[in-house]
Each structure stands twice: as C-alpha cells, then as structure tokens.
N, C-alpha and C positions, 0 to 999 in steps of 0.2 A: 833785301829780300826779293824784289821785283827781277834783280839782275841774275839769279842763282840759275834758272834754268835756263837761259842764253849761255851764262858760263858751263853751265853743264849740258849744253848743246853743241857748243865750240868746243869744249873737251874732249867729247866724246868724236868730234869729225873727225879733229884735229889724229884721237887714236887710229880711225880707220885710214887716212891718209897714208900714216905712218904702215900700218897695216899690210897696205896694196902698194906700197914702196917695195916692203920686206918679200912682200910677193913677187916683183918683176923683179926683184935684184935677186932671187933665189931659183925663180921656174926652170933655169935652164942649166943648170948647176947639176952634179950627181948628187944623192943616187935617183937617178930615173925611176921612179914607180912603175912603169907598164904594166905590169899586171894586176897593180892598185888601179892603173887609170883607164883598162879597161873594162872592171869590176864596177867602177864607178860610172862610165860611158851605160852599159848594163842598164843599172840600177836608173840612172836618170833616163835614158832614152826608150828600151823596152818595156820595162817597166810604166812606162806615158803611153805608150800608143794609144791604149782603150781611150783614156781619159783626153787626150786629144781628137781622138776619131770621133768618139759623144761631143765634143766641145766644136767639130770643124761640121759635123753633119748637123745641128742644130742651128749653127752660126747663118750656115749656108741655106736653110729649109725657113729660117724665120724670116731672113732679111729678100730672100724672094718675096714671100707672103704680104710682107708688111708695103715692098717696094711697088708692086703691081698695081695696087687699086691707084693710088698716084700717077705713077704712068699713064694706065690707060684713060686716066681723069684730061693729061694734057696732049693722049693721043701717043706717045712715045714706049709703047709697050716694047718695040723692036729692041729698043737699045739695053734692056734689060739684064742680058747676060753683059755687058760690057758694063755697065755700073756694078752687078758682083764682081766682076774680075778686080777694077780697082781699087773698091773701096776693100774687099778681101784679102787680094795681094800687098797693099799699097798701106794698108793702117790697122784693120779690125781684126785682120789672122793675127798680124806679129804680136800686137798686143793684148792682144787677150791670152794669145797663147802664153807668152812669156808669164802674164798676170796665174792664170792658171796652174802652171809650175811652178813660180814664187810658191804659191800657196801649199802644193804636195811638197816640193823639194827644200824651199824655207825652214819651214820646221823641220820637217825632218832634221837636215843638216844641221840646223843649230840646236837641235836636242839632244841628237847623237855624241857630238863633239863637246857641248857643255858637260852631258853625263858619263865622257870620258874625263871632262876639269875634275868634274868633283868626286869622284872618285879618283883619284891623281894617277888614271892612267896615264894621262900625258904629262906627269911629273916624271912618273917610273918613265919612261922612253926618252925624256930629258938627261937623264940621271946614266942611262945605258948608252946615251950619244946616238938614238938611234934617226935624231933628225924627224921627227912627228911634226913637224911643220912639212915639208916635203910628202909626207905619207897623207896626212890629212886633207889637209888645204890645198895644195898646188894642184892634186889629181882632182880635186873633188869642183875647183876653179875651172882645169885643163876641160874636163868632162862635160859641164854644163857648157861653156864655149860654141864645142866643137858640135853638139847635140843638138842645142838649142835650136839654129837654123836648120838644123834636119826635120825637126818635129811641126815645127811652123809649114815647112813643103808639105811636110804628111798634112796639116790642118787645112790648110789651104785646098790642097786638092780636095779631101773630102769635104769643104764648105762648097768648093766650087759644084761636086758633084752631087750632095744635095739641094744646092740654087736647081742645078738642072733636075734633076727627081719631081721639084715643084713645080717647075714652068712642063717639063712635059703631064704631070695631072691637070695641073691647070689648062694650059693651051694644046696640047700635045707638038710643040715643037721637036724639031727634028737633033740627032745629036753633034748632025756635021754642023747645021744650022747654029747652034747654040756654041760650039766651040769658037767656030770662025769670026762669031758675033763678039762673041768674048774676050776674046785677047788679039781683037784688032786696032785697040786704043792702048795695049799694054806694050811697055817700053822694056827690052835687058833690062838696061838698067834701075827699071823699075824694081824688077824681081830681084837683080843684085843689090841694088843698096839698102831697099825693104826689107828685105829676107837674112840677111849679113847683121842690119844692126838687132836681130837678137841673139848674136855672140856678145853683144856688150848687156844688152840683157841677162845672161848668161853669167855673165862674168860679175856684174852688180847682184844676181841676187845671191851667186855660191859667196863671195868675198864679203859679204853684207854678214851673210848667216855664219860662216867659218869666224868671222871675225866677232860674231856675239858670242857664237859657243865656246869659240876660245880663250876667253875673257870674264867667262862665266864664275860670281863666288858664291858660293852657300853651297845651297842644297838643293832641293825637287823643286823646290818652287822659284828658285831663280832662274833653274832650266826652263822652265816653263814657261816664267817671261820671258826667256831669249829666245825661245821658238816663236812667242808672239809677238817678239819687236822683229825677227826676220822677217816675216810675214810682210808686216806692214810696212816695214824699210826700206825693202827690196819693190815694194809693189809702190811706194813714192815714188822713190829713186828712177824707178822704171818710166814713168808717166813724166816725173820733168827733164829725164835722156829723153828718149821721147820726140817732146819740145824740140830741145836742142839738134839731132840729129835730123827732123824736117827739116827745119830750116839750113843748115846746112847744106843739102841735098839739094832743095829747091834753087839756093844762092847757085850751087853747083852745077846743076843737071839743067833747073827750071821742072817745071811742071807739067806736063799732058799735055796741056794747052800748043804751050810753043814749042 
C-alpha cells in the first residue's frame, strides 16, 4: 500500500518522458502549423503583457521600498539601483514571471486540450490522420518557448522602471544616475543566460499541461484536475530547473563577483 504512489509517481514521469521524446522526435517534421503557432505565440504572449506589466511594476515598486530602509541603515543607499538590476534580472523577474504564466497559461492549456479528450475531438482528428499532436502540442510547446523570454524582458524592464518611480519619490534621483548605477555590475551574459532559461520554462510548463490534457479520462471533473495538476507541476518543475540551471551557470560563467 505504502509503495502505490511512488509507483504511480514513476508511472506517471516515466509517461511524460516518453511524452517530450515524442515531442522532439516529431517538432520538426510536416505539417508546419504556422499559422496555429502564431495563433498560439498571440494567445500566450499578448495576451500576458497586462498581467506581466502588473506583476513587473509591482515586483520592482516593492523591492525598492523594502530594500532601502536596510541600505541606508548600513550607509549603502547609492548601490540600490544596482542590487534591483541583479536580483531582478538575474532570479526574481525570470521566475516569478515564468510562475505567473504557469498559472494563466497551465490551465488553461491543459483544460482546453483535456475537454477536447473528452469529448473525442482529438479521437475524431486521429481517425481523419489529421496529426492533432502537431496541431495541439508542438505549437502550443513552440509558442510558450519562444515568448516566454520575451515577456520576462517586458517584466524586467517594467520592475526595473518601477524600482526607479520609487527611489525618485523617495530620494528624487536622477534617471541617467539610476540607469548607470544599475547595470554597472550587470553582466551579457547575465541577461543572456537569466533571460534564455525561461524557454525551458516555457517548454516545462506547455509540455507539462499538453501532456495532462492529453491523457485526460472521464469527464468535467478530471479536466479540472488536469488543469490543477498543470498548475502545480509546471510551477515545481519550474523551481527545481531553476536549481539546476544556477548552478550550471555559475560552474560556467562564475558569478558577479569574479
């Protein structure tokens, strides 16, 4: 009894393994969706801006507020735009944001495609050859990928530029002052390997959620768990890539520091 849900936790990876195979062995194969995958690019990317711009201008407006009284407690208020830039750039844009869209684009995608299971539209499109792995999944994989690191810049910027809204009510610093302060300790490769790995974010939470809705049996309410194990799957998943990708990076690049 104690072992069933290990087994039905290896089971279930073991499906999504098999899953994200059938994915790389198929993404580049006809038929080309384009016009699914820019439908989809759409849906996940403009469709976010609001909800990243709220999510990048609040990030950026709080962690000023909170960071400041500390600083000038150790005398270090100067360096303040430069501790936003890295910690924003560098950890707290990419994942939050990624967390963020897990949670719009998670469910969604794995409601959608479960309550095309059950209702067997994706049997009927089996049945026709029309390839609904291609149409569903690979564009809707392609699409968060490609967006994900777009939307994270869009969050970043606006966190960054409400840090600055706060420190000029607060101190009235100046905005060349605040820029040059900022991204004098920030590295390229900072931005590029920071900002890059939420295409794997990307990719973990549409492959996560495709891969529940596709797999989905019953009825309303198993949709409904697979929207809420997306959810929480993709937003694990996310947090121990994550892990893994610092440290890589740092083995790689090193850190600030050096």
């Amino acid at each position: 009894m104690s072992t069933t849900p290990v087994k039905d936790f290896l089971s279930d990876f073991g499906d999504l393994v098999r899953f994200m195979m059938r994915f790389f062995n198929r993404f580049w194969r006809r038929p080309f969706e384009g016009r699914e995958l820019l439908r989809q690019m759409d849906e996940v990317g403009s469709k976010s801006f609001l909800l990243t711009s709220v999510t990048g201008l609040s990030i950026g407006i709080v962690m000023a507020m909170q960071s400041r009284g500390t600083l000038i407690r150790f005398g270090a208020e100067a360096v303040l735009p430069s501790m936003l830039a890295l910690s924003i750039v560098k950890e707290i844009g990419p994942v939050i944001t990624a967390l963020v869209l897990a949670g719009r684009l998670g469910a969604g995608i794995g409601a959608e495609i479960g309550s095309m299971r059950v209702t067997e539209q994706i049997d009927a499109l089996e049945v026709a050859a029309l390839k609904p792995f291609h149409f569903l999944v690979v564009t809707r994989v392609l699409a968060c990928m490609i967006m994900f690191p777009i939307l994270t810049l869009w969050t970043d910027s606006i966190a960054m530029f409400g840090g600055y809204i706060e420190s000029l009510i607060a101190s009235g610093i100046d905005y060349r002052i605040f820029i040059s302060t900022a991204f004098e300790s920030l590295r390229f490769s900072d931005v590029i390997i920071d900002t890059g790995k939420t295409a794997i974010f990307g990719f973990i939470v549409a492959i996560v959620s495709c891969y529940l809705g596709f797999h989905v049996r019953g009825g309303t309410r198993e949709v409904g768990q697979a929207a809420m194990r997306a959810v929480v799957g993709s937003s694990l998943l996310i947090l121990l890539a994550d892990v893994v990708i610092v440290r890589l990076s740092l083995l790689i690049f090193g850190d600030v520091g050096s």
